[in-house]
Every structure is written in C-alpha cells, then in structure tokens.
MINUTI-402122 format. One record per residue (C-alpha): x, y, z; residue in one letter; residue number from 1. Coordinates in steps of 0.25 Angstrom, whole numbers, m for minus. Layout:
<recs>
[rec [X, Y, Z], "A", NUM]
...
</recs>
This chain:
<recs>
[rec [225, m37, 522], "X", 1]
[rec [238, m43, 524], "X", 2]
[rec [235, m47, 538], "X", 3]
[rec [225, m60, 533], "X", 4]
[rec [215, m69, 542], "X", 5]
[rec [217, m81, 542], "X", 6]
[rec [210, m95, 546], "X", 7]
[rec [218, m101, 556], "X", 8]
[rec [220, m117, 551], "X", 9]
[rec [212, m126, 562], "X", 10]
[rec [220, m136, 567], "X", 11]
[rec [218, m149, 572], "X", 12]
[rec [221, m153, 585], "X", 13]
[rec [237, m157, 587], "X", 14]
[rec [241, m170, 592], "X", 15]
[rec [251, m163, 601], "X", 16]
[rec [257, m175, 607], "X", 17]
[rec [266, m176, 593], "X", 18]
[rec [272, m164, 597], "X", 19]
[rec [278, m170, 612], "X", 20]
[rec [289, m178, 606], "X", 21]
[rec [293, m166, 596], "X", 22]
[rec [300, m160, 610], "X", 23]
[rec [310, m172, 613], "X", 24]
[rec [315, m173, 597], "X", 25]
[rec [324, m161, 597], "X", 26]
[rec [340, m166, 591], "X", 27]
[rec [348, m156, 598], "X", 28]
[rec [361, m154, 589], "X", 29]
[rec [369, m141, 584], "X", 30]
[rec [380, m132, 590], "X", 31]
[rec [383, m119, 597], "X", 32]
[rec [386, m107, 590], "X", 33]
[rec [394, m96, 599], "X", 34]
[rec [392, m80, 596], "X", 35]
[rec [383, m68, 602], "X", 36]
[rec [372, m77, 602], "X", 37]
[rec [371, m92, 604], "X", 38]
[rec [370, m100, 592], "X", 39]
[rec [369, m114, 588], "X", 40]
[rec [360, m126, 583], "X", 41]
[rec [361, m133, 596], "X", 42]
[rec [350, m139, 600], "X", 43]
[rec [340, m138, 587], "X", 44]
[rec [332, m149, 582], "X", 45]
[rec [341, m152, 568], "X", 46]
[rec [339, m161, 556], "X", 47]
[rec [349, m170, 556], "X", 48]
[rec [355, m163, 543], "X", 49]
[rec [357, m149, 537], "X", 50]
[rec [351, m150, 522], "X", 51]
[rec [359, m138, 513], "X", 52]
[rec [346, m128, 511], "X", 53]
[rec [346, m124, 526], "X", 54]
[rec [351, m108, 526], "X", 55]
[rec [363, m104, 533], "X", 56]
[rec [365, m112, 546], "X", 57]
[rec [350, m116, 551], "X", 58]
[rec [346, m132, 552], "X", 59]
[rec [335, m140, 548], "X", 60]
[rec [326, m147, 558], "X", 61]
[rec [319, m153, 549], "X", 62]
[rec [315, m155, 535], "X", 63]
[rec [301, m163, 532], "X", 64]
[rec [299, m157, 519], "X", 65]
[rec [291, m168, 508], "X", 66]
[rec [302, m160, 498], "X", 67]
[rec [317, m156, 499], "X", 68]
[rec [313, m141, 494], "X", 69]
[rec [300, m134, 497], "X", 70]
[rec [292, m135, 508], "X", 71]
[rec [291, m127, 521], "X", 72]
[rec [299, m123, 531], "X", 73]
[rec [299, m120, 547], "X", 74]
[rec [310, m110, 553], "X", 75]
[rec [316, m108, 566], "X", 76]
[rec [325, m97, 571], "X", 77]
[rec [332, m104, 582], "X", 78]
[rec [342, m96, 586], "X", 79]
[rec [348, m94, 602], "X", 80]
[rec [347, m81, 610], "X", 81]
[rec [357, m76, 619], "X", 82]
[rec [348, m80, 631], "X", 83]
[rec [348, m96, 626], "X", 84]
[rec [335, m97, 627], "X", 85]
[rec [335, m101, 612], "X", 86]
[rec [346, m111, 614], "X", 87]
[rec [359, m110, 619], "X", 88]
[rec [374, m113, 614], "X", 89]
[rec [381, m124, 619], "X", 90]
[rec [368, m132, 622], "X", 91]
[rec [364, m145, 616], "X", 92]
[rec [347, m140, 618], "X", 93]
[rec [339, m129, 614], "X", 94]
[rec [328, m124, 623], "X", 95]
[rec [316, m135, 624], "X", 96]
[rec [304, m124, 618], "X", 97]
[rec [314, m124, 606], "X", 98]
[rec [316, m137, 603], "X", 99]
[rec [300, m139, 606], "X", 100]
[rec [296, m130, 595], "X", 101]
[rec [307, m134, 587], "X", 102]
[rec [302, m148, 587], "X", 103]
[rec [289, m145, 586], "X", 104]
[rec [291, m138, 574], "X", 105]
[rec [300, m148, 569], "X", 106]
[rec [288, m157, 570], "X", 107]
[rec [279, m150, 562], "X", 108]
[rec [289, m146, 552], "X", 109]
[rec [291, m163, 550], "X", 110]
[rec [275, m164, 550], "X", 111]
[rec [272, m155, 540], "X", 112]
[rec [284, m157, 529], "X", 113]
[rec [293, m144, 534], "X", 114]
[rec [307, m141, 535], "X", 115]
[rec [312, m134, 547], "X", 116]
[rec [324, m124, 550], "X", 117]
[rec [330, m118, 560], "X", 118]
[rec [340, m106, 562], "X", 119]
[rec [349, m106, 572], "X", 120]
[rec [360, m96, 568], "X", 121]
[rec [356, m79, 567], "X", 122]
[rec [361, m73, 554], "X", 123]
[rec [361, m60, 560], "X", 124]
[rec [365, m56, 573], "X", 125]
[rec [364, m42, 573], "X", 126]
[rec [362, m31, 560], "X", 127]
[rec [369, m20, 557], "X", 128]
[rec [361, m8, 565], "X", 129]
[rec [360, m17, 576], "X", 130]
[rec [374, m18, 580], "X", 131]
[rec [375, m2, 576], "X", 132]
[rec [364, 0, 587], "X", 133]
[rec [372, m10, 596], "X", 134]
[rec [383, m1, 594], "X", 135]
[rec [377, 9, 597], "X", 136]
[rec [374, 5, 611], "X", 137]
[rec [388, m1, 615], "X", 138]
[rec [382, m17, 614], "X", 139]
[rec [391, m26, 610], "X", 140]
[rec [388, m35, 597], "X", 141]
[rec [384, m47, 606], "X", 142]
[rec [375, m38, 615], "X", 143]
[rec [370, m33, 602], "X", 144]
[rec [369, m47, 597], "X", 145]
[rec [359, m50, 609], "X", 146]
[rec [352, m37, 609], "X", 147]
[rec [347, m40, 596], "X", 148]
[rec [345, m55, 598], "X", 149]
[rec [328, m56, 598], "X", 150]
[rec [327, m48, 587], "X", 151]
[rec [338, m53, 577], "X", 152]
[rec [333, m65, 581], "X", 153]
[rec [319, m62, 574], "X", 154]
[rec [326, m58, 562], "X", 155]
[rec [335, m70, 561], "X", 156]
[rec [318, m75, 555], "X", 157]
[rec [321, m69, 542], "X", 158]
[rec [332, m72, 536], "X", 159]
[rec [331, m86, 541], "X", 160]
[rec [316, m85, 532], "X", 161]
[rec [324, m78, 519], "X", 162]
[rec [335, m91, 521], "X", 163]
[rec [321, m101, 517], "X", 164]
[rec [314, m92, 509], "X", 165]
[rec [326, m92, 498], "X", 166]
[rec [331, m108, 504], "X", 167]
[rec [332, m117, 491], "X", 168]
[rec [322, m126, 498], "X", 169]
[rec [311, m117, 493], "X", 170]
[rec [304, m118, 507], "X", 171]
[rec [288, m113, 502], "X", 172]
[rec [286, m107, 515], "X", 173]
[rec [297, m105, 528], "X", 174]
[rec [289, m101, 542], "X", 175]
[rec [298, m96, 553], "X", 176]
[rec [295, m99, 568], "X", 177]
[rec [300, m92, 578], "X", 178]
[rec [309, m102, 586], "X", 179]
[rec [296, m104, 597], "X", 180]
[rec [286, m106, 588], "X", 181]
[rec [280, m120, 585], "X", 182]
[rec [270, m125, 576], "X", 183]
[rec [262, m132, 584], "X", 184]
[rec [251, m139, 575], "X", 185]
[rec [257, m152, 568], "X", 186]
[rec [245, m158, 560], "X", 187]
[rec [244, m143, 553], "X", 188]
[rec [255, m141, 542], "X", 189]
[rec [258, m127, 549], "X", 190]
[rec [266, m122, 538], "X", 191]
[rec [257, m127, 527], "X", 192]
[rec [245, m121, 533], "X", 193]
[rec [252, m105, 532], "X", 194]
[rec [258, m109, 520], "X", 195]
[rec [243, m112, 513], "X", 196]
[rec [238, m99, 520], "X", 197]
[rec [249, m90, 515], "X", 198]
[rec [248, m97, 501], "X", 199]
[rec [234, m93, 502], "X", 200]
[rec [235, m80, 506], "X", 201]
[rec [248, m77, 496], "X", 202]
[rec [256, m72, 508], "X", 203]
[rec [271, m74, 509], "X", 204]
[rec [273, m72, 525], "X", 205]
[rec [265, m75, 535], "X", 206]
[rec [267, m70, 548], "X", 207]
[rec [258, m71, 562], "X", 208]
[rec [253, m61, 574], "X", 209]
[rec [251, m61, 587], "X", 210]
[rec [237, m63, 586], "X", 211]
[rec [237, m72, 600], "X", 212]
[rec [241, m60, 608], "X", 213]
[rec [231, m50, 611], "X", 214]
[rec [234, m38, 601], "X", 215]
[rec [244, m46, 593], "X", 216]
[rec [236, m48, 582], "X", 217]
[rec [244, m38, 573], "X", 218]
[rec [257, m41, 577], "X", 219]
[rec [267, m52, 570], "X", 220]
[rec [273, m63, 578], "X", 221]
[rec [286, m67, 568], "X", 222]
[rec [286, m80, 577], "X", 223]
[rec [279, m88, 563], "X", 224]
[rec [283, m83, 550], "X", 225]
[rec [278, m91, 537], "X", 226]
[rec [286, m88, 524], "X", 227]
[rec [281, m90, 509], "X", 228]
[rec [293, m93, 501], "X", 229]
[rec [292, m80, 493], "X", 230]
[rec [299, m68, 487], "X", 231]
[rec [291, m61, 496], "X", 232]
[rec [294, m67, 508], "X", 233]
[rec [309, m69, 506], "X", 234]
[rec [311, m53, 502], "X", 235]
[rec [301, m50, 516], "X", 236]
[rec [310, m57, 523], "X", 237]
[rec [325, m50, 518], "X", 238]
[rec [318, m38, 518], "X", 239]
[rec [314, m39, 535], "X", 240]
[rec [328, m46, 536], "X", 241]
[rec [335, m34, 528], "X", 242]
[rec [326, m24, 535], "X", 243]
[rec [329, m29, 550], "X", 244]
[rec [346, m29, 544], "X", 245]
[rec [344, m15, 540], "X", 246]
[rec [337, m9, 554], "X", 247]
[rec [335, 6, 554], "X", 248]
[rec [340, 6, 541], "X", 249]
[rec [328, 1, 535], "X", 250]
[rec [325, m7, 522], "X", 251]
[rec [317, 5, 512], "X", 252]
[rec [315, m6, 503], "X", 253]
[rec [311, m21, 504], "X", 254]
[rec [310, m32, 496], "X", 255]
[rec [298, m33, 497], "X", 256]
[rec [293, m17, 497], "X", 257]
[rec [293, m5, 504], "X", 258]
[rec [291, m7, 518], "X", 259]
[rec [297, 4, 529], "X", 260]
[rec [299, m8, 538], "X", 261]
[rec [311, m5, 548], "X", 262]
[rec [316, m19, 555], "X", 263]
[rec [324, m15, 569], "X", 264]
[rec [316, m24, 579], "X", 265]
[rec [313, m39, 575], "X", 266]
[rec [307, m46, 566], "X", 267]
[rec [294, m46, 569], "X", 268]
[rec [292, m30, 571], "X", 269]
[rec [297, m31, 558], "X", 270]
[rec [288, m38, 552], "X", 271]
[rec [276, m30, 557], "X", 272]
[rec [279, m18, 553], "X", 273]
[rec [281, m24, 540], "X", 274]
[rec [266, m31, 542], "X", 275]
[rec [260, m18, 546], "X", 276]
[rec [269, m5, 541], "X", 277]
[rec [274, 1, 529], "X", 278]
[rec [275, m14, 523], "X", 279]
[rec [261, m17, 526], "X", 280]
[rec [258, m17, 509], "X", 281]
[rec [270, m24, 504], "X", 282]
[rec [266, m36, 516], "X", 283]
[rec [252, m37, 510], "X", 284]
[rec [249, m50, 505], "X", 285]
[rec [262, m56, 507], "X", 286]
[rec [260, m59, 522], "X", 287]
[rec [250, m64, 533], "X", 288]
[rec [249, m61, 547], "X", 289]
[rec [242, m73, 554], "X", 290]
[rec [237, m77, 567], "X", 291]
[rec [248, m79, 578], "X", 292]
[rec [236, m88, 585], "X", 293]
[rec [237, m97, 576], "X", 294]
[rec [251, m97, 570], "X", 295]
[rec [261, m91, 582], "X", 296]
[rec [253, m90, 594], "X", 297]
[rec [262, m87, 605], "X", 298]
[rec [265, m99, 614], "X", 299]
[rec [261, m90, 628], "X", 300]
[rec [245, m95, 623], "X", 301]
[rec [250, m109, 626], "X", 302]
[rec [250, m106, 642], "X", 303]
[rec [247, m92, 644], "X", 304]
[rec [251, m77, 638], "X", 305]
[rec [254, m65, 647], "X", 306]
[rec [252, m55, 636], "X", 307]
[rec [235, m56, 632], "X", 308]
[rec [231, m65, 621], "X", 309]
[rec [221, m62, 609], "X", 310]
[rec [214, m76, 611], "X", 311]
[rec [212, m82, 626], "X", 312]
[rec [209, m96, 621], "X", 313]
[rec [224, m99, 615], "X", 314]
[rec [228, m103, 630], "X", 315]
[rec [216, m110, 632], "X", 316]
[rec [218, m117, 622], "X", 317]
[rec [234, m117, 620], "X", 318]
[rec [237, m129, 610], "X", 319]
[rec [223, m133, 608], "X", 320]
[rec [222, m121, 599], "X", 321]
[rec [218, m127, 586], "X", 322]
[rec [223, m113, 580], "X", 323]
[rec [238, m113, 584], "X", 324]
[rec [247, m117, 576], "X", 325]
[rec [260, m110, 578], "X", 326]
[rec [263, m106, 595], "X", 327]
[rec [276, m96, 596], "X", 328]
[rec [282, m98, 610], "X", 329]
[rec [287, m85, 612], "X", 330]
[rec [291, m79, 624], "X", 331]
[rec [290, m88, 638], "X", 332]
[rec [281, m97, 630], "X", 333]
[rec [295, m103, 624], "X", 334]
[rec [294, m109, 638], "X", 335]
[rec [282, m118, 636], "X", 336]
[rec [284, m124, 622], "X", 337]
[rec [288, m137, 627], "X", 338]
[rec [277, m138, 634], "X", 339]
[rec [269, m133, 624], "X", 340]
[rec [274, m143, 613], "X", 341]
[rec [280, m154, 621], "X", 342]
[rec [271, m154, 634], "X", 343]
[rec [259, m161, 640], "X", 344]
[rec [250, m151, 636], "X", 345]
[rec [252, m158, 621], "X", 346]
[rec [245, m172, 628], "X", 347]
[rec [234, m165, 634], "X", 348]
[rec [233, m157, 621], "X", 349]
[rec [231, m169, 613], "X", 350]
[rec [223, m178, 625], "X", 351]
[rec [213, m166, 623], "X", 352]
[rec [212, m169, 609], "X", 353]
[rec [210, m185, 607], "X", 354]
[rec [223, m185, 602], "X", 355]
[rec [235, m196, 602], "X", 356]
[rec [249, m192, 599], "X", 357]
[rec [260, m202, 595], "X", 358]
[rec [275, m199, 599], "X", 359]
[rec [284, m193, 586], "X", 360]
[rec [297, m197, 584], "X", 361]
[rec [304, m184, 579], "X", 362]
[rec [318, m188, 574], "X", 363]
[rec [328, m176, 574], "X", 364]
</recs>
C-alpha cells in the first residue's frame, strides 16, 4: 500500500525557553515591489549576503550546511496577498506570526546543519485559461489577478521545488513549509528524521494528512512537503506544474505516466486526486502519506478547534505533546503564533519539565 504506518519518533522534552529570544532576532531589510499585487523583500530575516546558486530572485536566510554543496534545505513561500496580512509594500516589518516562525525555523535550520530559502516573488500571476475565464466574465486582469491570488499562490510551491531539485548545490532533500508552519522540536534533527524514513521506505515525496481533524485522515494537507532529490520527484513536480499551466486542457501524458489528473483548483486538490485517482499505481512506492499529528498538526490544537478533532488530548496537552513536531498555523491560529513560539507558555513549559534555558544570541 502506498499509504504506510509509520512510528512516530519520540521526542525528548524541548527546552522551550531557547526559542523566546528567536522572536526579537528578526533584521528587517529589503524593498518594495509595485504591481497587481504587492511585492517586495522588506521585512524578511536575510543573510547578510546573496551566494550565486540561489534561483531567480529568492534570498538566503541562512546557510549552516558543514559543506558548500549538498546537504538539506528548508523552503518558504513568503509572498504578499492583496489584503497585507502577509506583509505589506512600503513597510519596513512583516507581520509578527511570520517573523516568529521565520525565526524559529531559522533556528532549527542553524541547529541542525541547513540552509534556508525563502521566495518572495510569484513567477506566475495568472495562466493562460484563467485570464480566458476572466475574460469571459468582464474582470479586469488586476481583479483577475486577485481572484486567483489563494490559489496560484499554492502553486507558486512547485516550481520553487523544481528550481532546488535541479540547483547546482545538489541539495539531497528540499522540504517546503507553508509560510505558517514551524518546526518546533530543536533537539530532533526534523529533517534528517524524514529523510531516514523515506530512505527506508525508498520513497521520493512525502506528503502528510489531516489526520488531527476528526475525518481527515484521508485527506493531504500541502502545508509540509519533503522532497528526495530524484528524477522522480523533479518530473512529479513539472508535471503537476505543466498540468495546473494547461487547466481544462489537461496533460494526457506525464513524465512520470498516465495519470488522467485535471489541475483547475490548488494544489493541494491536485495532489489528491493524484494520490487516490487514476494515478494511484504510477504513485506506488514513490510516495508517503504520514501523520498530520505528528508532522502538520494544525495550530487551532494549541488553544482550541471549532471544527472536531480526532484525538481530545492534543489540547490538553498543547506543546507538551511529545509527538509534535511540525504545527501549521493556519487559519485565525496565524494569530497566536507569537504566543505560541515566543510567549509565557514556553517558561511554564519548561518550569514543568526541570528545565533551564539559557538566552541565544541570534545574529542576523
């Protein structure tokens, strides 16, 4: 069966109080970027300097990699919606639950030997059948723009995957977080612990559900999306990206086989029906479909969840959860991030737990 069990690693008590200065280490720099939709840098936790291999115009936050080529790497779509709760043009900050996660992944990417990259610029504001079907109903090309914002948004994922899976860094393995999602365990090597269970399982991509909420279990979350550098992956990849391009046209033929798979909606649709249609055989042993518990549970679990959840103790027991790993802040829970990653609750977490956590001195 592609969808495998699997063991979730047990973790170690964190020593939360690390993670309070991560919040106040943010350099803001960058610049503005006019159009449909705002653009711009500003505001983004930036390495001092721009090394060659980065693809088009993304930045390096930071690169703590033992090695120059190799290694792994963390990406981040950071780019700003229409409404500016992403950021906004013409600012000099970005919204404090960004820079909270940013920071906090920044630290785990510097922990455990990673580089980290983030995109700030959309390659593709709008395809061709979706300014035909704006067209269509009188909307200008900046209404059009914004109509489709959510969802080409999603897609900008791929491309920005396919950039580092053919980089001249030879990254071994690339996972892409959603912009509100944190890793949250720094004495596990995250990204090491998927990349030994993928290399045992001989899968390419691995993907997680939504197992957290009460009948999610069969549905993929693309908020965490772990890459193998591999054929495979990379022609995946093109091929959902080329499918998505083409809309009710449809791909017949992909790289990587016959699917049927039509991608008019995000990308995340797109990536079940490739999991459970027509495509199901050419996805066999190529990818894994893991717990959202343990690798993207939604923030809501944190405080509390209006929809019903699968398992009652993940808000009794919030951070304490010695299965989470990866939380996803979607939704109103972007609110609370700060709190979550910077706040008290971190003392009282690590007070509970006999333990003592030195200030970190996080230079930009």
């Amino acid at each position: 069966s592609i969808i495998t069990g699997m063991i979730p690693m047990k973790c170690l008590s964190l020593a939360l109080l690390r993670l309070l200065p991560l919040c106040h280490a943010i350099v803001l720099e960058g610049h503005g970027h006019g159009g449909a939709l705002p653009e711009g840098s500003n505001g983004l936790p930036l390495a001092t300097h721009r090394p060659g291999w980065l693809a088009r115009r993304d930045e390096l936050v930071v690169d703590a990699r033992p090695q120059q080529h190799g290694g792994m790497l963390i990406m981040q779509l950071v780019l700003m919606d229409a409404g500016g709760y992403w950021g906004k043009v013409g600012s000099s900050d970005r919204p404090r639950w960004l820079r909270s996660i940013l920071a906090t992944n920044r630290h785990h990417a510097r922990t455990h030997g990673h580089a980290m990259v983030l995109r700030w610029k959309r390659t593709l504001a709008l395809t061709e059948w979706q300014q035909q079907q704006c067209h269509k109903s009188g909307k200008s090309r900046e209404e059009c723009i914004k109509g489709w914002e959510r969802e080409n948004f999603c897609w900008e994922k791929f491309p920005f995957m396919v950039d580092y899976l053919l980089n001249s860094q030879e990254f071994t393995h690339m996972i892409m977080l959603d912009a509100d999602a944190a890793l949250v365990r720094h004495h596990v090597d995250i990204l090491g612990g998927i990349a030994q269970q993928m290399h045992d399982q001989n899968i390419d991509v691995f993907l997680t559900n939504e197992d957290w909420l009460k009948n999610g279990e069969n549905r993929i979350n693309g908020g965490v999306i772990m890459a193998r550098n591999s054929k495979w992956s990379e022609d995946m990849f093109q091929d959902a990206f080329d499918a998505h391009k083409l809309g009710p046209k449809m791909h017949k033929k992909w790289r990587i086989g016959e699917t049927g798979v039509m991608c008019t909606s995000n990308e995340q649709i797109c990536l079940n029906d490739l999991f459970y249609g027509h495509g199901r055989q050419i996805m066999q042993g190529h990818m894994a479909f893991e717990s959202g518990i343990v690798y993207n549970r939604g923030g809501c679990t944190l405080k509390h969840c209006w929809e019903k959840i699968s398992d009652p103790s993940m808000e009794a027991l919030r951070m304490t959860d010695e299965r989470l790993l990866i939380v996803h802040f979607m939704g109103g829970s972007k609110n609370f991030a700060p709190e979550i990653l910077c706040g008290d609750s971190l003392r009282r977490f690590s007070a509970l737990h006999g333990r003592r956590g030195g200030r970190l001195r996080l230079h930009p």
